[in-house]
C-alpha positions in Angstrom: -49.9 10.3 9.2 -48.3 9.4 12.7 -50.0 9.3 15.6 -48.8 10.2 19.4 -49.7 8.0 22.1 -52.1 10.7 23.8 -54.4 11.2 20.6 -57.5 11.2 20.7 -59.9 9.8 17.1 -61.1 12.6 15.9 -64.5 12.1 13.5 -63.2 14.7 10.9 -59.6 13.5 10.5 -58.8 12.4 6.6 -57.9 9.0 8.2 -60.4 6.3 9.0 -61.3 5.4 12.6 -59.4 2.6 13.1 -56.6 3.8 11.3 -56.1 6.2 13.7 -56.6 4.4 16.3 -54.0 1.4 15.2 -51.7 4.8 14.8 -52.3 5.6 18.8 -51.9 2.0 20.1 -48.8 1.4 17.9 -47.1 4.5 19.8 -48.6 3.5 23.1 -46.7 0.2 22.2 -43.6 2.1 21.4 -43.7 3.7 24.0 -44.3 1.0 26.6 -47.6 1.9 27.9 -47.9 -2.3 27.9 -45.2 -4.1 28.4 -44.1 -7.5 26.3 -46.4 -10.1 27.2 -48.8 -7.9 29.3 -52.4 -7.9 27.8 -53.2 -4.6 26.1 -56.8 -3.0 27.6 -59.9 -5.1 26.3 -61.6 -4.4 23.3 -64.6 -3.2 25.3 -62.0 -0.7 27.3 -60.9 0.7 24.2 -64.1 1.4 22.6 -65.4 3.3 25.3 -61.8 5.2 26.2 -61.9 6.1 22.3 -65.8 6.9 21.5 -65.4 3.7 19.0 -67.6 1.0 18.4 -66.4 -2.7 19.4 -65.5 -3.6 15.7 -64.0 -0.5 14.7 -61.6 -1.3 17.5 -61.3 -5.0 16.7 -60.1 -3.9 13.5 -57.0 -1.4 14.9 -56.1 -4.5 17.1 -56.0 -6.5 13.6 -54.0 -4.5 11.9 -51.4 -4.6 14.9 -51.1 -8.3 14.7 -51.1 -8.4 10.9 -48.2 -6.1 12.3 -46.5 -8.5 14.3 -47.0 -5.7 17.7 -49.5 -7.8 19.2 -50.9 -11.0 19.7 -54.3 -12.6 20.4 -54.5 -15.7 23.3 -57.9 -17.1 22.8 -60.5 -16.1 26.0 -57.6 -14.6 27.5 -57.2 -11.2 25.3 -54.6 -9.5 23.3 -50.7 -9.2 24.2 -47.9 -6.8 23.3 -45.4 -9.0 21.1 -42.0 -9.5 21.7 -39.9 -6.9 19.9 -37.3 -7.4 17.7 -34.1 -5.4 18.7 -31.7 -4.8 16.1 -29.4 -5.6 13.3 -27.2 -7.8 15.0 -26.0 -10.6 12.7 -26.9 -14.0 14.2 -25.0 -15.6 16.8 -23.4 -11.8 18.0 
C-alpha cells in the first residue's frame, strides 16, 4: 500500500505501525519535506507527531536506511540521503 506524505497511522490499518509510518516518511522524502543532508525530525518528534512509541518509530527510520533514503550520524541524528538521479550511463 502507498502512503501520502500527510497520512496519519491509523491503529486499524492491515499494515503494521511502522510500516506505515516508513510509507509516510518515504513520501515526505520524495517529496522534499527534508532536504539532502538536512536532519529528518528526531525520533522523539516523530513519536509524538504520530501517536507512536520511540521504537516503533526507530524501526520506520531503519527500514529507510536499509533503503538507502536516510542516514544515521552518530549523536547528531538522522539525514535524508543523497538521491540517485537517473539512468545516465557513466561519464554522460
Amino acid at each position: 500500500m502507498e502512503y501520502g506524505p500527510d497520512d496519519q497511522v491509523e491503529r486499524d490499518a492491515p499494515a503494521s505501525p511502522f510500516q506505515q509510518l516508513a510509507g509516510i516518511l518515504r513520501a515526505r522524502v520524495e517529496r522534499g519535506d527534508w532536504k539532502p543532508n538536512r536532519a529528518i525530525p528526531s525520533e522523539n518528534t516523530l513519536a509524538e507527531q504520530y501517536g507512536l512509541s520511540r521504537p516503533t518509530v526507530r524501526r520506520a527510520i531503519a527500514a529507510l536506511a536499509d533503503e538507502g533514503l536516510v542516514y544515521a550520524v552518530s549523536g547528531r541524528g538522522t539525514y535524508v540521503a543523497e538521491q540517485k538521479t537517473g539512468d545516465a550511463a557513466p561519464g554522460e
